[in-house]
C-alpha positions as CSV (number, residue, x, y, z in Angstrom):
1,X,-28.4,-10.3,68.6
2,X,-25.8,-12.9,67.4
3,X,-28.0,-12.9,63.9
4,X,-27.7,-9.2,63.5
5,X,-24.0,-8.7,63.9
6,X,-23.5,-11.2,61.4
7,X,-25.8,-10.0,59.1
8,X,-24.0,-6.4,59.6
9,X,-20.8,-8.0,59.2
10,X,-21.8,-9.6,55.8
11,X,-22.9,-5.9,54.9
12,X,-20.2,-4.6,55.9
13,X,-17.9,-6.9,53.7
14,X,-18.9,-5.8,50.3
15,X,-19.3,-1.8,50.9
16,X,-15.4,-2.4,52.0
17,X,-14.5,-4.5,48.8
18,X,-16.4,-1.7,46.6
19,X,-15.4,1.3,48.7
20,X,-11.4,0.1,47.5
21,X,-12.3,-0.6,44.0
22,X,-14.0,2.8,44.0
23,X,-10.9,4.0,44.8
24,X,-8.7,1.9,42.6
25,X,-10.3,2.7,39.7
26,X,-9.3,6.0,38.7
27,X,-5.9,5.2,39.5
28,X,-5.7,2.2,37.0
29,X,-7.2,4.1,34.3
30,X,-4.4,6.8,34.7
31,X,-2.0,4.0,34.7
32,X,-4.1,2.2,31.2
33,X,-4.1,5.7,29.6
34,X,-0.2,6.5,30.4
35,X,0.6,3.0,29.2
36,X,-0.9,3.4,26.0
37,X,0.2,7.0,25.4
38,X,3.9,5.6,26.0
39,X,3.4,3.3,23.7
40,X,2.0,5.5,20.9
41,X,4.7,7.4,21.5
42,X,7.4,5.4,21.2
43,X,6.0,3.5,18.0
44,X,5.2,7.2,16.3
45,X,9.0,7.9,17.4
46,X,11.4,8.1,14.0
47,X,13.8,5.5,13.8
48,X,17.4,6.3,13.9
49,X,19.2,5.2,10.7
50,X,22.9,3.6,12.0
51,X,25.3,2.7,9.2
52,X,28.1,0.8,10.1
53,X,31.9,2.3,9.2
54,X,33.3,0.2,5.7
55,X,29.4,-1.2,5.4
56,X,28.0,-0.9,1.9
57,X,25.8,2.1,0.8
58,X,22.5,0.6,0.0
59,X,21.2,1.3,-4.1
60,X,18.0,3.2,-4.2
61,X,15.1,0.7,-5.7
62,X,14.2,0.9,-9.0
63,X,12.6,4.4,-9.7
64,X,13.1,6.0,-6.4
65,X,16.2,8.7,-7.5
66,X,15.9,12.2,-6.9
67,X,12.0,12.9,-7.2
68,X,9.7,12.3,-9.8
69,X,10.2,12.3,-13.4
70,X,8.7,13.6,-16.6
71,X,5.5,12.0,-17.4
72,X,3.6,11.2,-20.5
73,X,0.1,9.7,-21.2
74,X,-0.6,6.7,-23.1
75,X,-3.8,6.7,-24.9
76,X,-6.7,3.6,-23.7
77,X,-6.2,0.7,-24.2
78,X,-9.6,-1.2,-24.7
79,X,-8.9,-5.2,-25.0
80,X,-10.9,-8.6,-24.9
81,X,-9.9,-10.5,-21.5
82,X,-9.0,-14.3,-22.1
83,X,-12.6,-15.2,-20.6
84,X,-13.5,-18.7,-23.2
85,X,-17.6,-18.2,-23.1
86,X,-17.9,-14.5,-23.0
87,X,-17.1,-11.3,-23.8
88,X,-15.0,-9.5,-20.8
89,X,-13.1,-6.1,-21.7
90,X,-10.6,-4.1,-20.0
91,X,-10.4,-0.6,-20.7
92,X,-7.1,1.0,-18.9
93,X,-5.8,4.7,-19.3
94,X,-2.3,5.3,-17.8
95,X,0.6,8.0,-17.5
96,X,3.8,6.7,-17.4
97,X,6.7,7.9,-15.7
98,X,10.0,8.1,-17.1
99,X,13.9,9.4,-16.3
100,X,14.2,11.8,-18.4
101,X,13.4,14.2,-21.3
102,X,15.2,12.2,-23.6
103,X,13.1,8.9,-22.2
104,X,9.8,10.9,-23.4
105,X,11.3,11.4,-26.7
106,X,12.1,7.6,-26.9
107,X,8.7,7.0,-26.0
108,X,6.9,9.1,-28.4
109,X,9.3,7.3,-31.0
110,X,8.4,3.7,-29.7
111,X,5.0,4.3,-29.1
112,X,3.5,2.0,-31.6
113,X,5.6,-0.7,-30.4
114,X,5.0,-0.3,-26.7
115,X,1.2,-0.2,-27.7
116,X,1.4,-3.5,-29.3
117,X,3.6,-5.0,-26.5
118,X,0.9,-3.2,-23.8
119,X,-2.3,-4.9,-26.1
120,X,-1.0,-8.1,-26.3
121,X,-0.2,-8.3,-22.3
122,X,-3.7,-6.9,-21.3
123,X,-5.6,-8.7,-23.9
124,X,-3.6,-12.5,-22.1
125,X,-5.1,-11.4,-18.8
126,X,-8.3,-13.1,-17.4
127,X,-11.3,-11.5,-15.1
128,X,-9.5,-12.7,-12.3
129,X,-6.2,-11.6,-12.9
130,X,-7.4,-8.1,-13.0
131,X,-9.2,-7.8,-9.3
132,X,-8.1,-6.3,-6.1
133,X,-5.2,-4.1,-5.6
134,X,-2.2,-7.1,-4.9
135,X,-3.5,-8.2,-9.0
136,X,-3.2,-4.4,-10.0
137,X,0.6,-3.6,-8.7
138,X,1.2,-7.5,-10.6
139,X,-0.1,-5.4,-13.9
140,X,1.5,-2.6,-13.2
141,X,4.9,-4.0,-13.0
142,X,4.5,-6.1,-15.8
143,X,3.4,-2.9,-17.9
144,X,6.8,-0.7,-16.4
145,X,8.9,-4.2,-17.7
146,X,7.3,-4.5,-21.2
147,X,7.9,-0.5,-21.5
148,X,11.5,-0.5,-20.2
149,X,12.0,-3.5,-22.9
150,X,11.1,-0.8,-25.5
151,X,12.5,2.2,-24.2
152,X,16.0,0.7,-22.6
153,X,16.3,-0.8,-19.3
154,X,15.9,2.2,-16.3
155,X,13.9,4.5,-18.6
156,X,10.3,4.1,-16.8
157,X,10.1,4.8,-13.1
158,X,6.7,4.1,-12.6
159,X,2.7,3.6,-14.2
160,X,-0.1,5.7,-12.8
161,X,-3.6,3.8,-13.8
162,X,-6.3,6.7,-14.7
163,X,-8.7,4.3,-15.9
164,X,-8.9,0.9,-15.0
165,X,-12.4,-0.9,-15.8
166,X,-13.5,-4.7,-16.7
167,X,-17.3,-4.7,-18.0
């Protein structure tokens, strides 16, 4: 008889242990699912802006005033990369845009300058310089200098690429 209490005993043991965890469970996964709600919340939660009495107003960045701008398209630019070897082109369409009216005015005015400037940066740049996105905002900022360098400094607020293809 000794054998068979034992043996009910060691039964007995693990229908206890899985009778609590049974019971556990839901409980921990109400506490799991309110934990991560909290924390969604409080990282979807806006951030209060504090500025500090006498502190320094902070200058927009470069382009960001009052909404967008007037825009004007460029027409393609079709170029040889630097690629020693082979022959590599980039074709890239693009809108730019500017400050103001007068800005597209300037532009029209300047165009045959800006396309030079614009030709003679894409046609320097190599296969690799033109792939993934980091490489493209590189381009892009380098296009909004060479254009404000035309134009007048603060003229361009931004370039939207259309077309941007290397065969």
């Amino acid at each position: 008889m000794s054998d068979d209490t034992a043996d009910a005993k060691a039964a007995a043991a693990p229908a206890a242990k899985a009778s609590l965890l049974t019971k556990l469970t839901p409980v921990l996964l109400l506490a799991n699912l309110g934990a991560a709600g909290a924390g969604v919340y409080f990282q979807m939660k806006p951030k209060p802006i504090v500025v500090m009495p006498g502190a320094p107003a902070e200058a927009p960045a470069h382009g960001s005033d009052s909404g967008p701008g007037p825009s004007a398209p460029l027409d393609s630019f079709v170029v040889n990369l630097n690629e020693p070897g082979t022959s590599r082109y980039l074709k890239a369409t693009f809108e730019v845009e500017l400050a103001d009216a007068h800005a597209i005015e300037a532009l029209e005015r300047d165009k045959k300058s800006i396309r030079d400037e614009v030709l003679r940066y894409l046609s320097g740049l190599t296969v690799a310089d033109t792939l993934g996105a980091e490489n493209k905002d590189k381009i892009r900022a380098a296009i909004v200098a060479r254009i404000d360098k035309e134009l007048g400094q603060g003229r361009v607020k931004r370039v939207f690429f259309n077309e941007f293809v290397v065969q």
